[in-house]
N, C-alpha and C positions, 0 to 999 in steps of 0.2 A: 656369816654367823652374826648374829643381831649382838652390839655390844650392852652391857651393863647397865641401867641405869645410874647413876652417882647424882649426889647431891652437888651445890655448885662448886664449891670448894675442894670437892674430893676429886671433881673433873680435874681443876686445873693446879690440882699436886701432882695427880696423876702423868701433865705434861711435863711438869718441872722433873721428877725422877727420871723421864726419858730424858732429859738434856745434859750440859757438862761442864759449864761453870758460872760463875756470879751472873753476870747479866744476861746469859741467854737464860738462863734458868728463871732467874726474873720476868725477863721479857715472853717465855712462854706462861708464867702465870698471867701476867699481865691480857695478854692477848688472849686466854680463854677468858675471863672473866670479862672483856671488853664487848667479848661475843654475846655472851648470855644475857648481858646489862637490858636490854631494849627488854627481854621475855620478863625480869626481875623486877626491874624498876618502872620499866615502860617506858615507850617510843622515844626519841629525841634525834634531836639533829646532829650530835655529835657526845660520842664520851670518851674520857680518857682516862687511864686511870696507872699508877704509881706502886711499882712493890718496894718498898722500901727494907732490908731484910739479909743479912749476910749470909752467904752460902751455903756454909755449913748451918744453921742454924734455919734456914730454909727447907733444905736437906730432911731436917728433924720434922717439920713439919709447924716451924714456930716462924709465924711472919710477925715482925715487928710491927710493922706500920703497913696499911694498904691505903692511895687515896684514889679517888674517883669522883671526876669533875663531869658534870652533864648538863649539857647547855643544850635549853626548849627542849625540856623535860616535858611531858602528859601526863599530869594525874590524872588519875581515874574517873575522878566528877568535871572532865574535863579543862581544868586549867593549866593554862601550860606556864613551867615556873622559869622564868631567864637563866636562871641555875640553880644547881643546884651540885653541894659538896660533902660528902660523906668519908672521914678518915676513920679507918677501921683500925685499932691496936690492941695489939696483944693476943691475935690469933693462930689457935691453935689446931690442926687438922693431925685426926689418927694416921699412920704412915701404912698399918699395915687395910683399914678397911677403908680408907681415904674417905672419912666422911668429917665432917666438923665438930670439933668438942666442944671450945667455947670461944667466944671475942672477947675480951676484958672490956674493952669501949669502944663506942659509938658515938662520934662527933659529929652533926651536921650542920652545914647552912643555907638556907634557901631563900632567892633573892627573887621578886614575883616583881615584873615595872606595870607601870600606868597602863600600858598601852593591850598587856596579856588581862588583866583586871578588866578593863573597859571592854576587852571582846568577849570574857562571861560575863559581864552584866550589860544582858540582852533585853530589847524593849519587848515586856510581856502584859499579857490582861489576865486581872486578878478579880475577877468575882466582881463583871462587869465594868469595869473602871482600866484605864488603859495608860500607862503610864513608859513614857517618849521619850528621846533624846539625851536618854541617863550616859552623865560623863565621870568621870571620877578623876579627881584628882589626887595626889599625895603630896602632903606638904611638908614641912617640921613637926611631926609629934601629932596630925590631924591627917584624917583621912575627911575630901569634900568631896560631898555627891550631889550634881545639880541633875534635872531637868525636868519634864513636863508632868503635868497630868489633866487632862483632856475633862475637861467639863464642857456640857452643853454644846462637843463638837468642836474648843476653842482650846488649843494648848496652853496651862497658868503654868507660868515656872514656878520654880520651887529649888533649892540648896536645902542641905542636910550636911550637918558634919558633926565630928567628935573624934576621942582616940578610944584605942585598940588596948582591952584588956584580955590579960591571961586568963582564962574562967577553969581553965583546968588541966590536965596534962597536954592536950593535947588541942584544945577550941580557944576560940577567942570568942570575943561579944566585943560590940560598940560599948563606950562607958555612958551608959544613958544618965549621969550625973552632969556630963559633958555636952551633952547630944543641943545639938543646935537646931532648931528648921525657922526656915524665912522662907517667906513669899505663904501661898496659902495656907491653910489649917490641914492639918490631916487628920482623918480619922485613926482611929488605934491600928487596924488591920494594917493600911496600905504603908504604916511608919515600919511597923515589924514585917511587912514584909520585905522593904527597903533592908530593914537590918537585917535579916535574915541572908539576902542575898549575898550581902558584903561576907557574914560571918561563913557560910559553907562555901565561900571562897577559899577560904584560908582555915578549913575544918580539917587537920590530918587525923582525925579519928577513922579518915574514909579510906587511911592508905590499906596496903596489905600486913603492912607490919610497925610495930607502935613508934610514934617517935614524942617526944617529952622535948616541949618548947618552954624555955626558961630566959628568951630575950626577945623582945621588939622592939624593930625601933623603922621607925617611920620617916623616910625622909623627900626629901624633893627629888619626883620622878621613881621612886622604889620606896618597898616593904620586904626588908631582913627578919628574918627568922632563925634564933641558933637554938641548938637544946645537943638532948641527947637520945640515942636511937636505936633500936634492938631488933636488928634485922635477922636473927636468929630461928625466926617460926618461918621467915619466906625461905631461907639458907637452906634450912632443913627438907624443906618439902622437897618430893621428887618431882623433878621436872626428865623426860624423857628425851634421852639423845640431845640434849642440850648443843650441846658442840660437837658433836659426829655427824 
């Protein structure tokens, strides 16, 4: 007989009511939600994830704290993030139609290094003009971006940098107040499209569910990102036989 569909949360209450005391009952939350994470969040090399949550109070359907650690995460527009940390508190799941009422909050942090940056920002051609050997760097409070742009068949270098402002709940922008370029002149397109490429790197408006960034911070070899996040529209949605 074909089981029920459930939302994610009402899966893995549903294992906790079958179990029979503190940590296994835990531990079956734990390990359906650990399942579902790759369909939810998207692919990764590893995730792990924390019920934090007393028994009885479990039981009820009230988890105090959930956290969930995912390392070489895939975003959607492709970037993969070195990690990423999502602590969920104060949630709450119906006991008897096992689906989710509310989360109080939503903590995240996500840590993107040099090296995942550098592999989406690919050497592309923009309306004739071809631009090579793009590196990036991360430093103190600047993000540098060097390399070519091919005139008359001859690679000119060129560097770019500047920091990283909040433009709104969820986007960043280069602060072009900041914005540095040495070596040749650019024209307006090929500068915005430089900056363009940096910012939908780090554009979570593209995730499936909204997250509100209210830190950066820029440092040598990484870019942190903390805010807060409301996973509640992808929770909800049905997802089929998730873990059966």
């Amino acid at each position: 007989m074909k089981r029920p569909n459930l939302p994610l949360f009402g899966i893995f209450l549903f294992g906790i009511l079958l179990s029979g005391c503190t940590r296994p009952i835990n531990r079956t939350a734990e390990s359906g939600i650990r399942k579902a994470l790759p369909d939810v969040l998207g692919p990764a090399k590893s995730y792990d994830v924390h019920v934090d949550s007393a028994w009885e109070r479990t039981l009820q359907g009230k988890l105090a704290r959930v956290t969930i650690e995912g390392e070489d995460v895939r975003f959607q527009n492709g970037l993969v993030l070195d990690h990423l940390s999502l602590i969920l508190k104060g949630v709450e799941v119906d006991t008897d139609s096992h689906k989710l009422r509310k989360i109080r909050e939503t903590d995240f942090t996500l840590t993107i290094g040099e090296k995942n940056l550098n592999e989406f920002l690919v050497d592309e051609v923009i309306d004739g003009e071809t631009l090579r050997k793009i590196r990036l760097q991360l430093l103190d409070n600047t993000i540098l971006v060097k390399g070519e742009r091919v005139v008359l068949g001859l690679g000119v270098p060129f560097e770019i940098s500047g920091s990283l402002l909040i433009k709104g709940p969820s986007i960043l922008e280069l602060d072009t107040a900041q914005l540095r370029v040495v070596g040749i002149p650019f024209r307006g397109r090929v500068l915005q499209f430089l900056r363009k490429r940096i910012e939908n790197a780090v554009d979570l408006s593209q995730l499936s569910f909204p997250m509100m960034v209210n830190e950066v911070r820029i440092e040598a070899g990484r870019l942190t990102l903390t805010g807060k996040a409301n996973p509640m529209p992808l929770i909800e949605r049905e997802r089929p036989n998730a873990l059966w």
